[in-house]
Chimera marker file (.cmm) of the C-alpha trace (Angstrom):
<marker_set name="trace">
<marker id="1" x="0.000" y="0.000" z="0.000" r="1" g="1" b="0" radius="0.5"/>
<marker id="2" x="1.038" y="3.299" z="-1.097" r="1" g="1" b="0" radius="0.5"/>
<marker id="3" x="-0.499" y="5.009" z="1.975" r="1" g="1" b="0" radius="0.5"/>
<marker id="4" x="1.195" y="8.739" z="3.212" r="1" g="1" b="0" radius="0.5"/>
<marker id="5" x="3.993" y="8.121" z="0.730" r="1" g="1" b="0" radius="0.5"/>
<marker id="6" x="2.646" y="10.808" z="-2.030" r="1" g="1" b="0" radius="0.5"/>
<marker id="7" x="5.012" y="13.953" z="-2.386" r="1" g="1" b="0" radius="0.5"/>
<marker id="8" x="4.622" y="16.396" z="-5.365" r="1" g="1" b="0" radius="0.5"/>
<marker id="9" x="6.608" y="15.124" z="-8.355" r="1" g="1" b="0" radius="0.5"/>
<marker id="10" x="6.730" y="18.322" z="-10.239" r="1" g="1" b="0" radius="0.5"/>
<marker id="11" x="6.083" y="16.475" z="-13.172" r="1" g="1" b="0" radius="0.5"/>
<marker id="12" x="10.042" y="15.580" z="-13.084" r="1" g="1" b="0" radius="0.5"/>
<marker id="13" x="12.180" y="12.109" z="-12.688" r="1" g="1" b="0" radius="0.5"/>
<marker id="14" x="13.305" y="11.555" z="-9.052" r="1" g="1" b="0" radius="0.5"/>
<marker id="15" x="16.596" y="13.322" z="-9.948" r="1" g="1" b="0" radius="0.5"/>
<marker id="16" x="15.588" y="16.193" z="-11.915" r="1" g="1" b="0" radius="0.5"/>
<marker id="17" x="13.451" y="16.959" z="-8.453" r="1" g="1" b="0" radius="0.5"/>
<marker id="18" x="16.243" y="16.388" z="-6.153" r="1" g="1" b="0" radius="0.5"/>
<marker id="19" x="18.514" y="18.661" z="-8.138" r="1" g="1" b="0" radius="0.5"/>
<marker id="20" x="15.645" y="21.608" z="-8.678" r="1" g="1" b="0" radius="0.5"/>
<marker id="21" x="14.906" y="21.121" z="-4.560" r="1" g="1" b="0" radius="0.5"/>
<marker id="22" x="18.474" y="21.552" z="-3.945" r="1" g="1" b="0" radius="0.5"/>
<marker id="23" x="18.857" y="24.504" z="-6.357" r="1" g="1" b="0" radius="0.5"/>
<marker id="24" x="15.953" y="26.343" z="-4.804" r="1" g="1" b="0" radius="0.5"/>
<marker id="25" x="16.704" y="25.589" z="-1.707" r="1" g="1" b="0" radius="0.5"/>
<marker id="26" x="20.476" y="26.882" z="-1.992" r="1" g="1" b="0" radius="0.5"/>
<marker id="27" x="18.978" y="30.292" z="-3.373" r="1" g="1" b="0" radius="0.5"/>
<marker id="28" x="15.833" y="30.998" z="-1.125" r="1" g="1" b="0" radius="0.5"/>
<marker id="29" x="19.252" y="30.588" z="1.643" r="1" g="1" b="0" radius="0.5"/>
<marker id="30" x="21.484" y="33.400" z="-0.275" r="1" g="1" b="0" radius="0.5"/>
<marker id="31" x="18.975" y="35.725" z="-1.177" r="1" g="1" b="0" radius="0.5"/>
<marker id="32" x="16.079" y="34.839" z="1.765" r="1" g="1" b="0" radius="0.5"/>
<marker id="33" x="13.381" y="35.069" z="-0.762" r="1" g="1" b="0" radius="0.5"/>
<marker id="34" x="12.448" y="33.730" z="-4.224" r="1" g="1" b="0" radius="0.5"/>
<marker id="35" x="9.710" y="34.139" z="-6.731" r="1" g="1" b="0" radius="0.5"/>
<marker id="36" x="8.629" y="30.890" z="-7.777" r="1" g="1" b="0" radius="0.5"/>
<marker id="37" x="5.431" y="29.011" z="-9.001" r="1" g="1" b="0" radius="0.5"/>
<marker id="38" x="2.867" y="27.708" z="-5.916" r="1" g="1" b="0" radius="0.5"/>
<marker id="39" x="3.499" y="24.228" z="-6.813" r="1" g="1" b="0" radius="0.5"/>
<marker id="40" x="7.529" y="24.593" z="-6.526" r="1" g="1" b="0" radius="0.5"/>
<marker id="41" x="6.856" y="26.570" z="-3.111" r="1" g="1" b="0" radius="0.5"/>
<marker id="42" x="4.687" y="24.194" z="-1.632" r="1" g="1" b="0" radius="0.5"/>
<marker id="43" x="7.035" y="22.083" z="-2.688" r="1" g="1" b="0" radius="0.5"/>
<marker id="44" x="10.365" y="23.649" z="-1.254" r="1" g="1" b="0" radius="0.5"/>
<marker id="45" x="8.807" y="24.769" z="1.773" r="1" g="1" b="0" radius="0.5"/>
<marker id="46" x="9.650" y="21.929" z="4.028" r="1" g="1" b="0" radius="0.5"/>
<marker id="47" x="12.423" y="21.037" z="1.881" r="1" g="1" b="0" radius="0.5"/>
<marker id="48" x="14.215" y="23.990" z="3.578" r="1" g="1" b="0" radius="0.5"/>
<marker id="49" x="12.746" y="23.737" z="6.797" r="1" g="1" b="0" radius="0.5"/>
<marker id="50" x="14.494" y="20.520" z="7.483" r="1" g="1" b="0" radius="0.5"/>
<marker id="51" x="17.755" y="21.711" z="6.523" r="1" g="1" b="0" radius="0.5"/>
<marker id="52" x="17.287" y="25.057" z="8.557" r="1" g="1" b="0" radius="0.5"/>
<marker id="53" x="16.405" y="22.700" z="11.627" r="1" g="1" b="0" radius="0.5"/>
<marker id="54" x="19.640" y="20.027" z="10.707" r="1" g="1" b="0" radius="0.5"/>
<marker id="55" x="21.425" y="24.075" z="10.678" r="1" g="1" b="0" radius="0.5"/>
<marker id="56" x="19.832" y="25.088" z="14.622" r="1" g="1" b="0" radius="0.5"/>
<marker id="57" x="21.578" y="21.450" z="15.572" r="1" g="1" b="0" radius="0.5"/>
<marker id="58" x="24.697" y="23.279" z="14.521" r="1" g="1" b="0" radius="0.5"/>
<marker id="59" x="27.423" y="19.850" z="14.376" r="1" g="1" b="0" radius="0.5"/>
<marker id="60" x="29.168" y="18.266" z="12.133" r="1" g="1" b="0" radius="0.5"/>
<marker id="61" x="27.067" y="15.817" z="11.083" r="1" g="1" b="0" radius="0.5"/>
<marker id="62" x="24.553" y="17.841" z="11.126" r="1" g="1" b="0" radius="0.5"/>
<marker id="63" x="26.539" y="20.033" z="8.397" r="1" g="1" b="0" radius="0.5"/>
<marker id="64" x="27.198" y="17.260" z="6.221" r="1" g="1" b="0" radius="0.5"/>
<marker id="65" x="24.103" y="15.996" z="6.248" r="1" g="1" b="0" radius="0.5"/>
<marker id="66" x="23.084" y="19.151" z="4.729" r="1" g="1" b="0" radius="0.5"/>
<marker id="67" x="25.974" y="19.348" z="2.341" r="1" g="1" b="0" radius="0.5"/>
<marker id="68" x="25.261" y="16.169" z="0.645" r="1" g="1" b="0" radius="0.5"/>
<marker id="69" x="21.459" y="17.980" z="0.096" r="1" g="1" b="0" radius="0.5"/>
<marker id="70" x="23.005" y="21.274" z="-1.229" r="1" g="1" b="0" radius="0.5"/>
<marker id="71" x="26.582" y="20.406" z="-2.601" r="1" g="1" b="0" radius="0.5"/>
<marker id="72" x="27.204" y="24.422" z="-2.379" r="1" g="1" b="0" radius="0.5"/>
<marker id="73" x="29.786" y="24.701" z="1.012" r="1" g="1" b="0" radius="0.5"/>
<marker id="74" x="29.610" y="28.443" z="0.820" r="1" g="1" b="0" radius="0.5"/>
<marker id="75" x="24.938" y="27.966" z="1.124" r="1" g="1" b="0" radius="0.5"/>
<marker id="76" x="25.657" y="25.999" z="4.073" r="1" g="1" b="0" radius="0.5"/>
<marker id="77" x="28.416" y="28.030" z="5.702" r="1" g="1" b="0" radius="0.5"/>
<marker id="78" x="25.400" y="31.169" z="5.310" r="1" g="1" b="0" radius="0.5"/>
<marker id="79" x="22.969" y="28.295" z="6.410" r="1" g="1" b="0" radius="0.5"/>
<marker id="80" x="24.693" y="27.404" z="9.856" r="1" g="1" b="0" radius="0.5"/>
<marker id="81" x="26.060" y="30.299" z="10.340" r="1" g="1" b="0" radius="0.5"/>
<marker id="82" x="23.688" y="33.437" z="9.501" r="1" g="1" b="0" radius="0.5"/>
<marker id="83" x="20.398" y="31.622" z="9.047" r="1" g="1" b="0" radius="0.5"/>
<marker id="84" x="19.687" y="29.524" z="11.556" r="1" g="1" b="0" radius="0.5"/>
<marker id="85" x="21.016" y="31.426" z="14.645" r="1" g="1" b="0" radius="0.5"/>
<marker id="86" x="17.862" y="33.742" z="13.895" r="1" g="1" b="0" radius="0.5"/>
<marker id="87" x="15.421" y="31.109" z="14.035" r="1" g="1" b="0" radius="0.5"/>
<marker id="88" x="17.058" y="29.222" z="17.004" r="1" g="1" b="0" radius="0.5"/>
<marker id="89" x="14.426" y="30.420" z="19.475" r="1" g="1" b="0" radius="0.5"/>
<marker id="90" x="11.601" y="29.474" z="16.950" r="1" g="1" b="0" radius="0.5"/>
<marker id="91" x="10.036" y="26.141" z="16.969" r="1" g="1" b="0" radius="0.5"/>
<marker id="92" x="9.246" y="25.966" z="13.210" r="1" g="1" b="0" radius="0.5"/>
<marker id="93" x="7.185" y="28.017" z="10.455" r="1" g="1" b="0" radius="0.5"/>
<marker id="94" x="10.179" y="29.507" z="9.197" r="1" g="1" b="0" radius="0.5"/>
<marker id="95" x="9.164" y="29.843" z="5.886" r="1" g="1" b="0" radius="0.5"/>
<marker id="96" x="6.292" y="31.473" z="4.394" r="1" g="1" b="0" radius="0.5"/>
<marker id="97" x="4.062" y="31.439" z="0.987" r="1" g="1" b="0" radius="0.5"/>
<marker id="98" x="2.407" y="34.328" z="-0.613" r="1" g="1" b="0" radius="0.5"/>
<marker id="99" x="0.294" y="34.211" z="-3.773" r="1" g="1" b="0" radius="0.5"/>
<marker id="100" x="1.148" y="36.623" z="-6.167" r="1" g="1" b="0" radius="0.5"/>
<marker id="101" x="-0.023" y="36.859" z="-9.518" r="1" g="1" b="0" radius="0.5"/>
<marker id="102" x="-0.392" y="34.495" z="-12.836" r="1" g="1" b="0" radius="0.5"/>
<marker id="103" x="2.540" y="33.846" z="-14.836" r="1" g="1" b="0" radius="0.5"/>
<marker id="104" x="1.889" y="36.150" z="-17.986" r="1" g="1" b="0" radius="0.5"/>
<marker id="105" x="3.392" y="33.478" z="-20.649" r="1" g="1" b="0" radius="0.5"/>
<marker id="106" x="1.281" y="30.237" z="-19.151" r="1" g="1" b="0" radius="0.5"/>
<marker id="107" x="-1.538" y="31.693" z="-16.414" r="1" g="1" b="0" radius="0.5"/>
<marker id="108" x="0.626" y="29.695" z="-13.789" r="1" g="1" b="0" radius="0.5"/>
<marker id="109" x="-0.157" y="30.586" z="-10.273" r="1" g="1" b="0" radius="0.5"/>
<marker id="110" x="3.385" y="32.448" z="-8.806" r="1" g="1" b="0" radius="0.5"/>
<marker id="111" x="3.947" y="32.879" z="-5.399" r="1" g="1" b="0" radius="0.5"/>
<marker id="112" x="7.013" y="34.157" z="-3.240" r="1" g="1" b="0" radius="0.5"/>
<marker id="113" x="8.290" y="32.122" z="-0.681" r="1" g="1" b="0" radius="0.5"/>
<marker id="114" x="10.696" y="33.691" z="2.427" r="1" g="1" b="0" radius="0.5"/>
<marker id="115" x="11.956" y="33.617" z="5.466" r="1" g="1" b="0" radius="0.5"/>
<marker id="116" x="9.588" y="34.469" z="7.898" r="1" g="1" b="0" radius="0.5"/>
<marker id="117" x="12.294" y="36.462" z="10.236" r="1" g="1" b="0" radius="0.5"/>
<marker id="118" x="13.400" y="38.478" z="7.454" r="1" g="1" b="0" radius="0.5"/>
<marker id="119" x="10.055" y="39.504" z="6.400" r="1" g="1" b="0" radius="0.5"/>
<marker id="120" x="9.207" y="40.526" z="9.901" r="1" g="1" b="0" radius="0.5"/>
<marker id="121" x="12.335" y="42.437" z="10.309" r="1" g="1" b="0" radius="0.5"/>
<marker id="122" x="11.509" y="44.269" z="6.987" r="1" g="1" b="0" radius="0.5"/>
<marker id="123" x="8.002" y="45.193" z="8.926" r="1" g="1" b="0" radius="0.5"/>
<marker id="124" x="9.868" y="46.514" z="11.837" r="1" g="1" b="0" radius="0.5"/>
<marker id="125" x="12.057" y="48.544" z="9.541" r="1" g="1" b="0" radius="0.5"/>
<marker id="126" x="9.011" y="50.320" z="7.664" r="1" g="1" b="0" radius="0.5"/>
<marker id="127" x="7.443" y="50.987" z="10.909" r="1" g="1" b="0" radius="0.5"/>
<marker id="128" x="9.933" y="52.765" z="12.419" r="1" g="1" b="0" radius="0.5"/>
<marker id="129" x="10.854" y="54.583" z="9.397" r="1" g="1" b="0" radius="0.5"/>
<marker id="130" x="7.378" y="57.031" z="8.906" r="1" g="1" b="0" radius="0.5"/>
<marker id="131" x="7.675" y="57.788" z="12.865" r="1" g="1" b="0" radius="0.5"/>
<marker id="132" x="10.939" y="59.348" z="12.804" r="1" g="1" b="0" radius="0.5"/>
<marker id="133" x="9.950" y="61.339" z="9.778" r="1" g="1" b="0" radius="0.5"/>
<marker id="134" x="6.457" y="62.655" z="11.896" r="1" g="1" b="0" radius="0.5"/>
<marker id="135" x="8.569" y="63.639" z="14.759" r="1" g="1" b="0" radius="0.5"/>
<marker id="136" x="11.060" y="66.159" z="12.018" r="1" g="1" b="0" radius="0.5"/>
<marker id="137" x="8.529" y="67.076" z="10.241" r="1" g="1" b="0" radius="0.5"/>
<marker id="138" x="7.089" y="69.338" z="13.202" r="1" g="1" b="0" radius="0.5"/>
<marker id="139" x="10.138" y="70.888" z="13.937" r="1" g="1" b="0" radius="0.5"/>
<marker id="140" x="11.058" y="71.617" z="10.490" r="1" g="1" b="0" radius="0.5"/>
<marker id="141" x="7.883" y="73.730" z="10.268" r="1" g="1" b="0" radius="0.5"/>
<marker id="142" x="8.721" y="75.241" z="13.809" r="1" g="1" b="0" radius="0.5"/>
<marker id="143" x="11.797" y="76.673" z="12.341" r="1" g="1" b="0" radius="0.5"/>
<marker id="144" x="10.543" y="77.968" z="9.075" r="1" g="1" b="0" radius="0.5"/>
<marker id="145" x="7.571" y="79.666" z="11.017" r="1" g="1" b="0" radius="0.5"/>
<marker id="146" x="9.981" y="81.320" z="13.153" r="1" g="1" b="0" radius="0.5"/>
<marker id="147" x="12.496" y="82.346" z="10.203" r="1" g="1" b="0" radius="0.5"/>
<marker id="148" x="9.373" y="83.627" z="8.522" r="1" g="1" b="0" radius="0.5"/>
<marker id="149" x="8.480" y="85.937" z="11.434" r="1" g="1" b="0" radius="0.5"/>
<marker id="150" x="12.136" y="87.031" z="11.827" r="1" g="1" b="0" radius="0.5"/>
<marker id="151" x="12.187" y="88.105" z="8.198" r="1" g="1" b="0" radius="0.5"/>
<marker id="152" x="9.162" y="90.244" z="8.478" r="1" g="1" b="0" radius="0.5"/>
<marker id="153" x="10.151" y="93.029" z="10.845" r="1" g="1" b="0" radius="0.5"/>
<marker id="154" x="13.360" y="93.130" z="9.277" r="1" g="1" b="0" radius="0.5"/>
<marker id="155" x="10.992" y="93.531" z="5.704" r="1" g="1" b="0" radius="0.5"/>
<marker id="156" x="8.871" y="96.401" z="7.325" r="1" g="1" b="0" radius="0.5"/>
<marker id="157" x="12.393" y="98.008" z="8.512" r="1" g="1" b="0" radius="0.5"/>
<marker id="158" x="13.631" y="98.069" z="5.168" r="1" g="1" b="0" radius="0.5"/>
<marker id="159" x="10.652" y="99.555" z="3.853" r="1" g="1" b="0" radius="0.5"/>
<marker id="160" x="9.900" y="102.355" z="6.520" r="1" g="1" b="0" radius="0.5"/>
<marker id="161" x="13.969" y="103.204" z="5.977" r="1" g="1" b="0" radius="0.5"/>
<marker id="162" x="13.080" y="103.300" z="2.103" r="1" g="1" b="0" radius="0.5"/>
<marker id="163" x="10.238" y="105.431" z="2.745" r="1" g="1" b="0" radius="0.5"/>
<marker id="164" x="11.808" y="107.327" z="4.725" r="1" g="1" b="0" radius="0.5"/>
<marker id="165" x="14.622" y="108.301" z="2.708" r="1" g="1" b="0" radius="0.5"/>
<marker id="166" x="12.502" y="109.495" z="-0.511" r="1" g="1" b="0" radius="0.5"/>
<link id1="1" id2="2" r="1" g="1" b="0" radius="0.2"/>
<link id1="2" id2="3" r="1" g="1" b="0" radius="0.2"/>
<link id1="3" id2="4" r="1" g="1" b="0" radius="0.2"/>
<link id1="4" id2="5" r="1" g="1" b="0" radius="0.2"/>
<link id1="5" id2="6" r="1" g="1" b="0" radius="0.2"/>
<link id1="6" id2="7" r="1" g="1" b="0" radius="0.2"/>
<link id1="7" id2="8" r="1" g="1" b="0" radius="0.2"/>
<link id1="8" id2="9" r="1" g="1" b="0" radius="0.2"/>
<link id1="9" id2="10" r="1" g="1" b="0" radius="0.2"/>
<link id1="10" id2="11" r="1" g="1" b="0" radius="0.2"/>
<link id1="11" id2="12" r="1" g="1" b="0" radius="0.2"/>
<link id1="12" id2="13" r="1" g="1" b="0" radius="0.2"/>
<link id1="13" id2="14" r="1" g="1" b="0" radius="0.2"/>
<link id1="14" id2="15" r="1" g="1" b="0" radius="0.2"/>
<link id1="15" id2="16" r="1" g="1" b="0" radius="0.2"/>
<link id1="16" id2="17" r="1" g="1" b="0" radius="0.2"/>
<link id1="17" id2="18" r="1" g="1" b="0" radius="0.2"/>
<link id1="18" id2="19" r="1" g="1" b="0" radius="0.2"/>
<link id1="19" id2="20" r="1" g="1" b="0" radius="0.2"/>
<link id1="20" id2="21" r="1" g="1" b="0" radius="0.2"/>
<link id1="21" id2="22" r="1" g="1" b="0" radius="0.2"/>
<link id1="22" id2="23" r="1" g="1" b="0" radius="0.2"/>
<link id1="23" id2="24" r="1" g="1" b="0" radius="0.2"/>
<link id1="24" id2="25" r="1" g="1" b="0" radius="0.2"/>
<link id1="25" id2="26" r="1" g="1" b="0" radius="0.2"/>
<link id1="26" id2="27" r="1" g="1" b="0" radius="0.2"/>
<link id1="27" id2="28" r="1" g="1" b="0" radius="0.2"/>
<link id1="28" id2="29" r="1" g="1" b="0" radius="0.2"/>
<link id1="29" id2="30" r="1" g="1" b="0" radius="0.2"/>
<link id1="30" id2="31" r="1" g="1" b="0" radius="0.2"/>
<link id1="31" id2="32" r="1" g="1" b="0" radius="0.2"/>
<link id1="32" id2="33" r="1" g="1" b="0" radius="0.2"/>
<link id1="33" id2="34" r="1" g="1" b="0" radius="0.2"/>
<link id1="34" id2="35" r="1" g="1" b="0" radius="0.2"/>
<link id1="35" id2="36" r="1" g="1" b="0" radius="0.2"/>
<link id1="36" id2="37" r="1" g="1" b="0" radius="0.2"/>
<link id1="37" id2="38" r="1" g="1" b="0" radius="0.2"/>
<link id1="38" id2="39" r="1" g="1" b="0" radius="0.2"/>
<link id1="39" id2="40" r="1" g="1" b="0" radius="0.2"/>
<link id1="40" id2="41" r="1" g="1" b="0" radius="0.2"/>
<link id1="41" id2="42" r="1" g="1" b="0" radius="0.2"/>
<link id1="42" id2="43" r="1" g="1" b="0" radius="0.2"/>
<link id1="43" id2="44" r="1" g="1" b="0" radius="0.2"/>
<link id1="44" id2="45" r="1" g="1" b="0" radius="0.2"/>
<link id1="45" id2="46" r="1" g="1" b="0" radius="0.2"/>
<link id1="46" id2="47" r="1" g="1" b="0" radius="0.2"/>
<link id1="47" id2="48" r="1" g="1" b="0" radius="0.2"/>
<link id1="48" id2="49" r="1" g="1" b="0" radius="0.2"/>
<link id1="49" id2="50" r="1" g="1" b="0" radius="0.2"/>
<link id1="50" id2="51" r="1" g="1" b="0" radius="0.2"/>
<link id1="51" id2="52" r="1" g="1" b="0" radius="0.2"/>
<link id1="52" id2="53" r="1" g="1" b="0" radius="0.2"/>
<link id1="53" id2="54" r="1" g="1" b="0" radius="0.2"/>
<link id1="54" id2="55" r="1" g="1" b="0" radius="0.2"/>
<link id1="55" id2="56" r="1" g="1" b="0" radius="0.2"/>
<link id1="56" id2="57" r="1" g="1" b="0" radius="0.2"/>
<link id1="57" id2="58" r="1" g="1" b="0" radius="0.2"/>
<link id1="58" id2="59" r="1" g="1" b="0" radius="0.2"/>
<link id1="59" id2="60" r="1" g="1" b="0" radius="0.2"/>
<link id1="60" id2="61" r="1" g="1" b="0" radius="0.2"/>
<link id1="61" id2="62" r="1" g="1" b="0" radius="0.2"/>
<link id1="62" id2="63" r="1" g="1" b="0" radius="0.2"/>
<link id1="63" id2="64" r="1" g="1" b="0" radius="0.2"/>
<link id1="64" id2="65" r="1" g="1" b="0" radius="0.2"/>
<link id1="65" id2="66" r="1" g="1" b="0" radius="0.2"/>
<link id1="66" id2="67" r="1" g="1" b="0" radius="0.2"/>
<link id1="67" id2="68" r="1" g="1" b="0" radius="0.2"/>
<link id1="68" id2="69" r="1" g="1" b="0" radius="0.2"/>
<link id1="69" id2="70" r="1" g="1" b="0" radius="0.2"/>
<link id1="70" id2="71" r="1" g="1" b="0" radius="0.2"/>
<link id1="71" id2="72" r="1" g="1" b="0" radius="0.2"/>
<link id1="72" id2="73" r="1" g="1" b="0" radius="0.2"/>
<link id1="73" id2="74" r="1" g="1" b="0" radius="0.2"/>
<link id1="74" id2="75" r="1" g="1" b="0" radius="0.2"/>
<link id1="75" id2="76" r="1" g="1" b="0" radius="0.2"/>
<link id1="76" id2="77" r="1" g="1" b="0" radius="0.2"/>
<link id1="77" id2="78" r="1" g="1" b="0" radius="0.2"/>
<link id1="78" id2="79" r="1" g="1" b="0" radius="0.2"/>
<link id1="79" id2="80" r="1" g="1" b="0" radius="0.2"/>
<link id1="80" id2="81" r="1" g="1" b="0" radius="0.2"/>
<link id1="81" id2="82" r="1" g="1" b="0" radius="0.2"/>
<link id1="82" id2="83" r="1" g="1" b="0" radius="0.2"/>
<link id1="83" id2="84" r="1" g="1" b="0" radius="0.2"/>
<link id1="84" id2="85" r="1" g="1" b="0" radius="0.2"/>
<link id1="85" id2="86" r="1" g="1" b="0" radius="0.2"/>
<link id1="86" id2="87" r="1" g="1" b="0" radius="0.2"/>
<link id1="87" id2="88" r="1" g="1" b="0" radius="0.2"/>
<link id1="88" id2="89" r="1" g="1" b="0" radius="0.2"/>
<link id1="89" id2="90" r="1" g="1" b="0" radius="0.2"/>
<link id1="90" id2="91" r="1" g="1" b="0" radius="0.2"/>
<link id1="91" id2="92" r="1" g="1" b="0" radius="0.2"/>
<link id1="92" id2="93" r="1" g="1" b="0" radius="0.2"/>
<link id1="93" id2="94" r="1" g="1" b="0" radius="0.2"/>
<link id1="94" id2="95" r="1" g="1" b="0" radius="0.2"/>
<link id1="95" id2="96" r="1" g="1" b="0" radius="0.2"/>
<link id1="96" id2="97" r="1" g="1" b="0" radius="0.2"/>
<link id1="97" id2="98" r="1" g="1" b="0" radius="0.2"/>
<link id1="98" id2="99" r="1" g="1" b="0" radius="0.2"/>
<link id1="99" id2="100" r="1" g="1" b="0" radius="0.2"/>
<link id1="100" id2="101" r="1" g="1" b="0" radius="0.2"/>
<link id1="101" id2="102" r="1" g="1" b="0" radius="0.2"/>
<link id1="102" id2="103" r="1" g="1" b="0" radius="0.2"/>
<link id1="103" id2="104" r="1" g="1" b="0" radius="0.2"/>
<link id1="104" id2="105" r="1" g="1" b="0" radius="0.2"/>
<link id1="105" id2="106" r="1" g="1" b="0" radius="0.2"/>
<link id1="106" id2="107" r="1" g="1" b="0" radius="0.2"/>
<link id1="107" id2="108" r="1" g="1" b="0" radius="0.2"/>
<link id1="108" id2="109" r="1" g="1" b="0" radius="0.2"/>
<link id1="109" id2="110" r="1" g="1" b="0" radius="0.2"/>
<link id1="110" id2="111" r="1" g="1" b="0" radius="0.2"/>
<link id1="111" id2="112" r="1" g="1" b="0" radius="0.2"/>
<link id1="112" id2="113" r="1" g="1" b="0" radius="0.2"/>
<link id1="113" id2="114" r="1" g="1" b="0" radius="0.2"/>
<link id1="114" id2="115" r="1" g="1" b="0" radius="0.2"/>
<link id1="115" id2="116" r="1" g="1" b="0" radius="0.2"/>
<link id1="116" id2="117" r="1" g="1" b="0" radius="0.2"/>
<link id1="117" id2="118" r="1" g="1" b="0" radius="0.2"/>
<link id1="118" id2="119" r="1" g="1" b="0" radius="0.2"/>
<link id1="119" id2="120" r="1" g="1" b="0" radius="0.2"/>
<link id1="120" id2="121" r="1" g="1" b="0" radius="0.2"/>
<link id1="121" id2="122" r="1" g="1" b="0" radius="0.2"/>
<link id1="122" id2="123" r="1" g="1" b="0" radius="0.2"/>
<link id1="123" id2="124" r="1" g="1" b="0" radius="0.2"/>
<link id1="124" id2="125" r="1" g="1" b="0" radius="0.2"/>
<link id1="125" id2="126" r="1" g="1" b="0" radius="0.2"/>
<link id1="126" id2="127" r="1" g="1" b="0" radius="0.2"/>
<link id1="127" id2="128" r="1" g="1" b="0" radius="0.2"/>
<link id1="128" id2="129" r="1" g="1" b="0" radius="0.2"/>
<link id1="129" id2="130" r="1" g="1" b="0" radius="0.2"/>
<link id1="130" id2="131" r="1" g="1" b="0" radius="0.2"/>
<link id1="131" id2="132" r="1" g="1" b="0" radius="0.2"/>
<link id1="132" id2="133" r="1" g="1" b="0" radius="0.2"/>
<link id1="133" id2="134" r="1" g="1" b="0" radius="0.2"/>
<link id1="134" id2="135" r="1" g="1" b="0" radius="0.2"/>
<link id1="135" id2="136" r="1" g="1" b="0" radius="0.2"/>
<link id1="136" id2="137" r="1" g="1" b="0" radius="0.2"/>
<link id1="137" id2="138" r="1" g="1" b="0" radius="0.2"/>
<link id1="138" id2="139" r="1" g="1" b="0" radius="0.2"/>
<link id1="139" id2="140" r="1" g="1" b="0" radius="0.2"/>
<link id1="140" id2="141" r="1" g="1" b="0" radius="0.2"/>
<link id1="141" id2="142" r="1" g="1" b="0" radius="0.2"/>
<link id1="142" id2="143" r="1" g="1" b="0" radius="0.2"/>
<link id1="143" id2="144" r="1" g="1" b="0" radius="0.2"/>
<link id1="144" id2="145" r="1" g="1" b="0" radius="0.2"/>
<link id1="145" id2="146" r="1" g="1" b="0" radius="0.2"/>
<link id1="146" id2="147" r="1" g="1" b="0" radius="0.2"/>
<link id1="147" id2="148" r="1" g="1" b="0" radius="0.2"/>
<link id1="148" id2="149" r="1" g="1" b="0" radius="0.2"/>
<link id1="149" id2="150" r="1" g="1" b="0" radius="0.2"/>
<link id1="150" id2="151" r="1" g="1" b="0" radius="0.2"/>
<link id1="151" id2="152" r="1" g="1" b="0" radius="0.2"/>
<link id1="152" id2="153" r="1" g="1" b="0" radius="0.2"/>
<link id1="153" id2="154" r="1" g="1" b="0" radius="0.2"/>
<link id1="154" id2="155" r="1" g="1" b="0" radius="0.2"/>
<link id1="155" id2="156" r="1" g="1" b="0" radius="0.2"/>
<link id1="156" id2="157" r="1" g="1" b="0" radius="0.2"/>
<link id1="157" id2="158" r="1" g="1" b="0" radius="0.2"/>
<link id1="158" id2="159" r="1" g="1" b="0" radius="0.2"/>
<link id1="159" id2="160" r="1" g="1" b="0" radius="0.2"/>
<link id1="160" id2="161" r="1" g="1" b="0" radius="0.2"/>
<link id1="161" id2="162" r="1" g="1" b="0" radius="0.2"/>
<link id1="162" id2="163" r="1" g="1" b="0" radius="0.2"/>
<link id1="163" id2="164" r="1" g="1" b="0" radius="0.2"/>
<link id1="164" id2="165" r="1" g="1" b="0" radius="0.2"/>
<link id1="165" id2="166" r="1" g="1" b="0" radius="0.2"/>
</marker_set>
């Protein structure tokens, strides 16, 4: 019986799948999120999350257990050594799939698939970047208001002088 034994097959020989897994997994590590179709996502997903929890085990076997996955040494150095320290308080669900659009060539579903830690730190980042421009903005208009009103006695001055003197 064939029971809990189905994984997607991509439509590709055993090998073709291992080497496309491996390849998406080595760059969704380097550049912590890829644009890919929803199948190939799904499909990565926990692909990666096994290797990122071999990488919070942090030994050596661990690391060439996911070196004979990758065959990239410089993915896994990133892997053990950038990656997975961020997620070593996290018990899983670091990855996460977002529907995008339709492919414009064949109308097949896209999606993006990241790190979940990077995206939130992203979040953090834009929130803290409107504040600080709310709190100058104020004072910026404090100054000019107070530049303006400096300028205008000096203006009627000037003008009373000018009057004065024809």
């Amino acid at each position: 019986m064939r029971h809990r034994k189905h994984h997607g097959s991509l439509g590709l020989v055993s090998s073709h799948r291992r080497a496309l897994l491996a390849n998406m997994a080595a760059s969704l590590i380097t550049h912590g999120r890829i644009e890919t179709t929803q199948a190939k996502a799904r499909a990565v997903g926990p692909y990666v999350e096994k290797l990122i929890t071999l990488g919070k085990r942090g030994d050596l076997h661990a690391r060439r257990q996911v070196l004979a996955k990758l065959n990239h040494r410089d993915v896994v150095d990133r892997l053990f050594n950038d990656v997975a320290p961020v997620f070593a308080e996290r018990a899983g669900g670091y990855t996460r799939i977002i529907k995008t659009r339709n492919r414009v060539g064949d109308a097949a579903p896209m999606a993006i698939i990241e790190f979940v830690a990077q995206a939130e730190a992203k979040e953090e980042a834009k929130a803290e970047k409107p504040a600080a421009k709310k709190e100058v903005a104020p004072v910026k208009a404090k100054a000019k208001k107070e530049a303006a009103a400096e300028d205008k006695p000096k203006e009627k001055k000037a003008a009373k002088k000018e009057a004065a003197e024809e």
